[in-house]
N, C-alpha and C positions, 0 to 999 in steps of 0.2 A: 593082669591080676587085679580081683578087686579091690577095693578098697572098702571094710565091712564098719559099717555103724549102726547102733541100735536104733533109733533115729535118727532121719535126718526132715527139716522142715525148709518148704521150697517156698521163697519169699521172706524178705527180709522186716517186713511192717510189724507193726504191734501184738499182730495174732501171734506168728508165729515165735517172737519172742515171746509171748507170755508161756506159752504152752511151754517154751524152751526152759523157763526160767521154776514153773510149776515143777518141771519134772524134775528138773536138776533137784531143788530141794526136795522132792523126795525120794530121789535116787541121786545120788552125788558121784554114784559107779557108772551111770549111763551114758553111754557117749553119744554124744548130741552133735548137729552141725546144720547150720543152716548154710542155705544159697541163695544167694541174691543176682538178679539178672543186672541189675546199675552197677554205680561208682562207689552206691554205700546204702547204708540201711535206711528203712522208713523215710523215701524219696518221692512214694505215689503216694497211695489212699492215706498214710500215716503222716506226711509233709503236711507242716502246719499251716499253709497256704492252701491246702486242699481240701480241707473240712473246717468245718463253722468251729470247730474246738470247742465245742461243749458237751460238758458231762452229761448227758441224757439222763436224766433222774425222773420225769414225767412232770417237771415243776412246771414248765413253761408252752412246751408243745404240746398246742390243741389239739392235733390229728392225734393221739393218744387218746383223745377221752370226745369222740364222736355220739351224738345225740342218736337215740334210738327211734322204732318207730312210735314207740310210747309217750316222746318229748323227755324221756330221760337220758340224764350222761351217765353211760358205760365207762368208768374208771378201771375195770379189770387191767387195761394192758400198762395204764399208767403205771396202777401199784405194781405192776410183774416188774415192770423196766427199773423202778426205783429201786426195787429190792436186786438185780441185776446190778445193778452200779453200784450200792451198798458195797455188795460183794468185793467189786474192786476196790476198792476206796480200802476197806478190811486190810487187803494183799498189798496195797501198794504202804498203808500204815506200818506192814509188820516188817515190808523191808525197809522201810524207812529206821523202825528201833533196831532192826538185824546189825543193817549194813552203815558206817558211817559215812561212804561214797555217795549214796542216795539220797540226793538232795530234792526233796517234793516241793521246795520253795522253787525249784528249775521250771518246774513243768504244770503244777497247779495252784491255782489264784481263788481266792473266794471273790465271787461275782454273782450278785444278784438274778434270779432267772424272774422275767416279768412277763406276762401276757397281758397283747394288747387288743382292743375288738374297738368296732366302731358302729355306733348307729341300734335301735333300739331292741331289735332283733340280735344280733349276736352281743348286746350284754346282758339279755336275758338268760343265754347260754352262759355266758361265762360267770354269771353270779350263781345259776345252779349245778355247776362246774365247781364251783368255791365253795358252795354248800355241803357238797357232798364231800372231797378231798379234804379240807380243812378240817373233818370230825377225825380223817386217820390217823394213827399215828404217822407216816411216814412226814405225811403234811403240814403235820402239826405249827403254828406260825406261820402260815401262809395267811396272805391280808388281801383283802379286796377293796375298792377304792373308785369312786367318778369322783372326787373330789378334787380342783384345777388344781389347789394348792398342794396338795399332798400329790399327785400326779408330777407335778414342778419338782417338786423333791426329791421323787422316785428317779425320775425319768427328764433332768433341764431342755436336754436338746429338741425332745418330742415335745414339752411342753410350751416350746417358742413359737408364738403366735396361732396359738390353738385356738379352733374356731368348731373343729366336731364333737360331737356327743361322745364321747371316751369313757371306757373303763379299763381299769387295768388290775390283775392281781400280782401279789411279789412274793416271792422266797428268798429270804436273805442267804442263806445257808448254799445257793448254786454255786456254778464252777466253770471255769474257765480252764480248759488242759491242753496242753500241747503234746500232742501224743508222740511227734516224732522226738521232744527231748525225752521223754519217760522212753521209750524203744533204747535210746544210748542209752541210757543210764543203767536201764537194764541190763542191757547186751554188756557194760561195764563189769555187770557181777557175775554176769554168765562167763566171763572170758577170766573172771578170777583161778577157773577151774581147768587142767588140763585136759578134760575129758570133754571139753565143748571147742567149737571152732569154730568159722565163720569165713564165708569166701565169696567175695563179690568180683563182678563182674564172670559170673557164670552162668550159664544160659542151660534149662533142661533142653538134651533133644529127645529121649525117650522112656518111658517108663512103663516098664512088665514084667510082670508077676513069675518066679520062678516052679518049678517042680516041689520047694519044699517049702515054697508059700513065702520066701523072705521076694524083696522087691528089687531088679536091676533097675538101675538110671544110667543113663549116659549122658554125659554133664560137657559141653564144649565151654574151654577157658578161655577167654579173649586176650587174654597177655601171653601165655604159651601159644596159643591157634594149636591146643592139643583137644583129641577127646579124652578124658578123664571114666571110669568105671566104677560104681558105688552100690553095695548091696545093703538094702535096710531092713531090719524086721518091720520097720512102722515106719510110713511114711505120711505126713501132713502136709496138704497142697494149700497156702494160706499167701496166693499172689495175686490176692484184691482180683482187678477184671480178668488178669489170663487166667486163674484157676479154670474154667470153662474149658481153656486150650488143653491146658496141661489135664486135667481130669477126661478129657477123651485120647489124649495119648496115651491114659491107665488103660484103657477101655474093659475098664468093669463094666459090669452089666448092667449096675444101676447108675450111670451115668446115660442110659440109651434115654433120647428124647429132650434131656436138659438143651436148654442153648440161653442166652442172653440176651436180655434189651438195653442199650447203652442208653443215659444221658449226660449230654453234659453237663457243665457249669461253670460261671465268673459271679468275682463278684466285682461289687467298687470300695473302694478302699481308702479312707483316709489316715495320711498318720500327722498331717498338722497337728500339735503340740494344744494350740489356743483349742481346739477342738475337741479332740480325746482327754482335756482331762476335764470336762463336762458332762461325760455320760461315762457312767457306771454301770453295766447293765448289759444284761443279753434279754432284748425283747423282741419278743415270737408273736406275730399275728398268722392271721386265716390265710389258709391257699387259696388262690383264686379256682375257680370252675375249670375245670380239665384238667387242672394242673397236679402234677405227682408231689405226696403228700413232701417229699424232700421239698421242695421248692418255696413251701412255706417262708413268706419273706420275714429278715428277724435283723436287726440291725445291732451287735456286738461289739464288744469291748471286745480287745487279742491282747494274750502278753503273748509275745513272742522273743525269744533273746532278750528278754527284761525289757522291754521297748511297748509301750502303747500305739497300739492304733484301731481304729475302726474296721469293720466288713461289714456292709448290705448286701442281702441277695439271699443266697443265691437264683442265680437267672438259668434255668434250667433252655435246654437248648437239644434236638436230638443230632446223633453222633454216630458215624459207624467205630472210633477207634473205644476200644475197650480200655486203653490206659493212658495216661498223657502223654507217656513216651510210647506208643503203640503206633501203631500203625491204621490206616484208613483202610486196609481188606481185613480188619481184625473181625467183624460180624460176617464177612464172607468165607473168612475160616475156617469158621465156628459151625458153618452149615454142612449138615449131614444128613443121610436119606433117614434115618430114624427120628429130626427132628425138624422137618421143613413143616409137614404138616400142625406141628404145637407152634410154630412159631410165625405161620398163616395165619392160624388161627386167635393167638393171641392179638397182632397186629391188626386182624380185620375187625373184633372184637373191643378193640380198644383205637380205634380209627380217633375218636376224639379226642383223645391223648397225644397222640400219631401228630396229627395236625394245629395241634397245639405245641407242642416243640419245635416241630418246622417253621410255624408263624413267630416265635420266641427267636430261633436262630437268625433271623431279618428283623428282628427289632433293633431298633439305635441306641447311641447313646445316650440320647434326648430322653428317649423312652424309656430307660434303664433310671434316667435321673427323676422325672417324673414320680415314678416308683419311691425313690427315696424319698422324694419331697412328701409322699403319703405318709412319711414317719418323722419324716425330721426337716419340717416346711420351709425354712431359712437355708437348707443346703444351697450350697455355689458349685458351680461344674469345675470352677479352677481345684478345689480343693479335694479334689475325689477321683481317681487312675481304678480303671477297667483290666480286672486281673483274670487270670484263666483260673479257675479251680479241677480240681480231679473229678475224671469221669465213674459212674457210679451205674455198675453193670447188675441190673434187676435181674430175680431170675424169672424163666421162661423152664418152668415143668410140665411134664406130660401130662394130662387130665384126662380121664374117661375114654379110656382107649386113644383114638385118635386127637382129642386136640389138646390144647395148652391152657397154660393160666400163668396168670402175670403175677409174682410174689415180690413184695413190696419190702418185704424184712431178709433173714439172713435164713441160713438153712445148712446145713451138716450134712452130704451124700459119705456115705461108707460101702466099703467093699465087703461083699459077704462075709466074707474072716475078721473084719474090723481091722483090718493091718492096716487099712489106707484111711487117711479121712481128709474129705476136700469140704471148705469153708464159702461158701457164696453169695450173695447178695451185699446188702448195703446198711442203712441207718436200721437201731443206733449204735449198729459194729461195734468200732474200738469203745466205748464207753463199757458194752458188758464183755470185752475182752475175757478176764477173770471168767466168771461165771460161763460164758462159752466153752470155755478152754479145759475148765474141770467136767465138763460136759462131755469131752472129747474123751478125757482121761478117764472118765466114769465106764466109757463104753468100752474104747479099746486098749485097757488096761485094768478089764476088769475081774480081771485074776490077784492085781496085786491090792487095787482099792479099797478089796475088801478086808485087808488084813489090820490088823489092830495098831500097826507100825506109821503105814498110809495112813489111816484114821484121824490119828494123833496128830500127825503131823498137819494135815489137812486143816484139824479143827484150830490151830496155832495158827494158822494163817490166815483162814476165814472161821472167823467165831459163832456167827448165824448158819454154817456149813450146814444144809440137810434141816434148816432150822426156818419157821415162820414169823420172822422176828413180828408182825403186825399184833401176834396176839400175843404176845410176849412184854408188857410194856415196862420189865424189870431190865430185862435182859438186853431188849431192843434200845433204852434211853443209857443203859450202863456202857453197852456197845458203841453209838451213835457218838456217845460222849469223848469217851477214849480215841477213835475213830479220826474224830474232826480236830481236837488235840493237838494229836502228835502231826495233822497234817497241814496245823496252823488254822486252821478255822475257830470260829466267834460261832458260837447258838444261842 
């Protein structure tokens, strides 16, 4: 016999609690349940060791705002992302006044976002990078700076024994989040409700579409070693790098062609005490040549469990396993005869990517340190351990008939009916959680969203909902305000 729920969401990370947590309030009748393949929730992509834990607002990362062939900087995607994160910040504010369980002092910190360049050429970028940004509203108080001393102030550790031509700009107002305590916290409120539930250590082994369009799953439990039977009207596939697997077990039809390209990443990490309470700051410099725009090196403050410490890197590295807890035939998996040739072709196409990860995967730890010493020249190798971070599964789409293209952001595949929706790619993911996730709901619930009840509700929880807060600078500075507030932030 089945077991029937309206939805259910496969992976237990950030996505699929938000969307969990979205829908609940506005249907508080829908029975919900997620499944998690671990011991517990937000363990891979959402474990706060596995991502740089920063709020992508577009403050600090320059592969956002890339020089055109005119010699001007393209800000479009900055301001997209900023107002993406906006979005959360809104939602995570309102459960913050909802709920007195939700504690945002857990999980986000106001931390400085700084960008860093060196050398006469890219601070000509990044002063016209500052010129422009700094007229928006989003950016408003962004500062720019070659000045040593104000540099020293910004930034102590990078300013110790500084000898290169430096510029740097700052936004007081960035963030520091840890996404996997926000996931609990969440999932805290979600389980207030008898109609949601939650079940780890379950593994999908298949997923197919019935006669009346609702979804079977067959779900093996690792504590019973039973198979389990579960029929949903919507199902959301939101498990970081296996989505790809799981999304060709759907095998819709718009799944033909996808497959992934893994990499990985560590980083180095200090949590010496005399150290981290020195720098303040999440600072982003330039990727180097070949290098995938994640890899951008940035050297970070982390709260993590209330505890300071450092992360440099990440050091990108190529990888066959698509998860940290995956497996090494996870890209031979993945291979299917509708998608060998996009995934040729991507590889042969981007060969200098290719080989640029390979050469990254034999670099040392000499040369990992190195690296830091270009940000913070006084580093000691005693005080800094070489950590594994989560792997980060690009996607690989079908392109012009036969071949592929390499997609560097996130992407949404759905099943002709919209019943299914699978979540893919990578940065700046969990940051526009929120904003993805009403995305999701916009499409395949878009019978109810349109109704004056949703609406309402929506616009209570995100106030710029369907709104362009930039030209708005009543609404946007009244918003922005309240916003940073209740979430403990200073503007």
């Amino acid at each position: 016999m089945n077991i029937k729920k309206d939805v259910v969401c496969i992976g237990g990370g950030i996505m699929s609690v938000t969307l969990a947590r979205l829908l609940q309030e506005l249907d508080p009748d829908l029975d919900i349940t997620i499944y998690e393949k671990l011991s517990s929730c937000a363990l891979e992509s959402s474990q706060s060791i596995n991502n740089a834990g920063t709020g992508h607002a577009g403050f600090c990362e320059l592969n956002y705002t890339p020089m055109n062939r005119q010699q001007l900087v393209s800000v479009d995607r900055a301001l997209k992302i900023n107002s993406e994160f906006e979005v959360s910040l809104q939602f995570w504010s309102f459960l913050t006044k909802k709920y007195k369980s939700f504690k945002p002092k857990s999980f986000i910190t106001q931390v400085p976002h700084i960008s860093l360049v060196k050398g006469d050429k890219n601070i000509s970028f990044l002063k016209k990078r500052y010129e422009v940004l700094s007229k928006t509203l989003p950016f408003k108080g962004m500062q720019f700076s070659r000045s040593k001393e104000t540099i020293k102030e910004w930034a102590p550790l990078i300013a110790e024994d500084l000898k290169d031509n430096i510029a740097m700009t700052r936004v007081k107002y960035g963030s520091d989040v840890d996404f996997e305590s926000l996931s609990h916290q969440m999932l805290k409120i979600l389980s207030l409700n008898k109609k949601f539930s939650i079940h780890v250590n379950h593994e999908i082994k298949s997923i197919s579409q019935t006669d009346n369009k609702t979804w079977d799953i067959k779900i093996y439990c690792v504590k019973s070693k039973k198979i389990i039977s579960v029929n949903a009207k919507f199902i959301f596939l939101g498990a970081g790098g296996s989505t790809i697997h799981l999304l060709q077990k759907s095998n819709i039809k718009n799944q033909i062609g996808y497959a992934g390209f893994p990499i990985n990443g560590e980083w180095l990490i200090c949590k010496k005490s005399s150290i981290t309470k020195k720098h303040f700051s999440k600072v982003y410099g330039l990727a180097g040549p070949r290098a995938p725009p994640m890899s951008a090196p940035h050297l970070d403050l982390r709260i993590i469990n209330g505890k300071r410490q450092l992360m440099f890197g990440p050091f990108a590295s190529f990888t066959f396993k698509f998860l940290k807890t995956g497996s090494y035939l996870d890209l031979f998996k993945s291979i299917r005869i509708q998608n060998i040739l996009p995934m040729l072709h991507v590889f042969i196409c981007n060969l200098n990517l290719l080989i640029y990860l390979i050469k990254e995967s034999a670099s040392s730890y000499k040369d990992k340190m190195n690296a830091l010493k270009e940000f913070y020249p006084l580093a000691n190798e005693k005080d800094w351990k070489l950590a594994s971070a989560g792997k980060r599964v690009q996607i690989i789409k079908p392109y012009k008939k036969i071949g592929g293209k390499l997609e560097f952001g996130t992407e949404v595949v759905w099943s002709d009916d919209l019943s299914l929706a699978a979540l893919l790619g990578a940065s700046p993911g969990a940051s526009t959680s929120v904003f993805s996730m009403l995305n999701v709901i916009e499409k395949s619930f878009k019978g109810r969203i349109n109704s004056k009840v949703w609406k309402n509700k929506i616009e209570k929880m995100v106030p710029s909902y369907n709104q362009d807060l930039s030209k708005q600078p009543s609404l946007f500075n009244k918003t922005r305000r309240s916003t940073y507030k209740t979430l403990g932030f200073k503007i």
